[in-house]
C-alpha positions in Angstrom: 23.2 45.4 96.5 21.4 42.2 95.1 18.4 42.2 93.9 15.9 39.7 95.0 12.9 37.2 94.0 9.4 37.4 95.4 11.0 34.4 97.7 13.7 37.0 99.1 16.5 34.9 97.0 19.0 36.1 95.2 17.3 36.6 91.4 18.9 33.8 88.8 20.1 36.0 85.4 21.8 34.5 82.4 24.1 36.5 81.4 25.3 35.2 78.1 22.1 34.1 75.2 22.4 34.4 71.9 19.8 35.0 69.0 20.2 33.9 65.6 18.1 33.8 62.4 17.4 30.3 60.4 19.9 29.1 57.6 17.1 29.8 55.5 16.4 33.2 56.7 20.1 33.9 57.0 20.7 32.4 52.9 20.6 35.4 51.5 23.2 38.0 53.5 25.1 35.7 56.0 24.7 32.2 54.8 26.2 29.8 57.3 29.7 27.7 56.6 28.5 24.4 55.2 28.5 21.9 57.3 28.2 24.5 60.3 24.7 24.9 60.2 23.1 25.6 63.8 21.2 22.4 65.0 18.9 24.5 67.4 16.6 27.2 66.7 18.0 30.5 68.2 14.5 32.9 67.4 13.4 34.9 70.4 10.6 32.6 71.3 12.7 29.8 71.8 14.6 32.0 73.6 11.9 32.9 75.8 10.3 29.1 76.6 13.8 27.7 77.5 14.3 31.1 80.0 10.9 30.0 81.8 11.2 26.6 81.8 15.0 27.0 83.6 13.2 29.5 85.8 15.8 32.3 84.8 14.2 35.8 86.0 16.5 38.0 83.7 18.7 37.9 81.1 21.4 39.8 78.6 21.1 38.5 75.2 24.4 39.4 73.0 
C-alpha cells in the first residue's frame, strides 16, 4: 500500500542521494582524482535544503 501526503497524494521519495566530504576534508584519506574534483557541495545540509526546496517528503541516501 502507498503511503500518502497530508493532501492524500501519493508521497514524492528520492531514492538515490549521495553524501560526500570536501576535497579538503577528504585530502587526507581519500583525496579525489585530480581534475575530478566534485563542483557541488554534497554535506548533509545541502542535502537537506535542495530536499525541501524540491518538496521531496523522504529519501534513501547511499
Amino acid at each position: 500500500m502507498a503511503s500518502t501526503n497530508a493532501q492524500g497524494r501519493p508521497k514524492t521519495i528520492d531514492s538515490h542521494l549521495h553524501i560526500w566530504v570536501s576535497p579538503q576534508e577528504a585530502a587526507d584519506k581519500y583525496p579525489y582524482f585530480p581534475g575530478q574534483e566534485l563542483t557541488l557541495p554534497g554535506h548533509l545540509d545541502f542535502l537537506l535544503q535542495c530536499i525541501e526546496e524540491a518538496s521531496v517528503e523522504g529519501a534513501l541516501i547511499v
